[in-house]
VMD Tcl script that draws the C-alpha trace (Angstrom):
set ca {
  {-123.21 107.45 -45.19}
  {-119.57 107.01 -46.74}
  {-119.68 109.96 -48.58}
  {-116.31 111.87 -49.48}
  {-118.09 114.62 -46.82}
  {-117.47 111.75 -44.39}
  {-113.95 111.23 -45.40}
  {-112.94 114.91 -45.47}
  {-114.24 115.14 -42.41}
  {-112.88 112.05 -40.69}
  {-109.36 112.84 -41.64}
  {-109.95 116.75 -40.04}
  {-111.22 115.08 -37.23}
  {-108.04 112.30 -37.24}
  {-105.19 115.15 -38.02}
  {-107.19 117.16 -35.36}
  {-106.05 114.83 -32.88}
  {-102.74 114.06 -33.38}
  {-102.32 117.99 -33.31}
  {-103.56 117.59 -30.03}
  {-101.65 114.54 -29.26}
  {-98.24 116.27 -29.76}
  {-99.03 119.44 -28.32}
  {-99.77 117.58 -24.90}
  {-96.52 115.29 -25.13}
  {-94.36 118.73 -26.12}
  {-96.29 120.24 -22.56}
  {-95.55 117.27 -20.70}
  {-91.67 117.08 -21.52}
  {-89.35 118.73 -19.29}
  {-87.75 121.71 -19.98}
  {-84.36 121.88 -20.13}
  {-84.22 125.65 -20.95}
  {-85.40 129.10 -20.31}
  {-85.73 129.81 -24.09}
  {-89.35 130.18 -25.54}
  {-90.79 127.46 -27.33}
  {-90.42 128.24 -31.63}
  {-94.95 127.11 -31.64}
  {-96.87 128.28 -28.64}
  {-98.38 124.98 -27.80}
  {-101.22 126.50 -25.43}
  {-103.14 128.22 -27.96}
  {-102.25 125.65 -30.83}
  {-103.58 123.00 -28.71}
  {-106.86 124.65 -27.68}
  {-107.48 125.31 -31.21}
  {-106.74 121.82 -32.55}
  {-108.98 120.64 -29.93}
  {-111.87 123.07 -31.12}
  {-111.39 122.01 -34.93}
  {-111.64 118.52 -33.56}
  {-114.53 119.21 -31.15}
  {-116.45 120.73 -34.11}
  {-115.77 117.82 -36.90}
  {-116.57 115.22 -34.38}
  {-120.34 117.15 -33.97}
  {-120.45 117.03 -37.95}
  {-119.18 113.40 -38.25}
  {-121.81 112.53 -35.72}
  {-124.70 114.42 -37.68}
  {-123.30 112.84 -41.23}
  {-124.05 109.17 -39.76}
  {-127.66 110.65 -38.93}
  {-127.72 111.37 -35.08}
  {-129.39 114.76 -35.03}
  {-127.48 117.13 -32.17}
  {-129.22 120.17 -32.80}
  {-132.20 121.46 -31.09}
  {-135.72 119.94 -33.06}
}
mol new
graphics top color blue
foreach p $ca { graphics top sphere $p radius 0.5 }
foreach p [lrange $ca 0 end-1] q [lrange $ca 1 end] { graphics top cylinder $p $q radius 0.2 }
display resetview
């Protein structure tokens, strides 16, 4: 079960969401400014949240619960 597939994938899944942690905190704040934000958060958070989505599927069929159809 601990394979380095595992690992890989647990720290994708882990970096994943603190992507998507700061992108919700950086929403959240106040803005002080007119000025566009330097990183659209929007898009960079639905993405992070798709990568993480996705390796949480393939953690979950590395430890043996099958998710697809059979």
């Amino acid at each position: 079960m601990l394979t380095p597939q595992f690992y890989l994938t647990a720290f994708v899944f882990l970096a994943a969401l603190l992507v998507v942690a700061r992108m919700v905190i950086i929403e959240k704040r106040p803005r002080t400014d007119l000025n566009p934000r330097l990183i659209p958060t929007t898009p960079v958070l639905i993405a992070s949240g798709f990568v993480a989505l996705l390796a949480l599927i393939h953690l979950v069929n590395l430890i043996g619960i099958h998710t697809g159809r059979h």
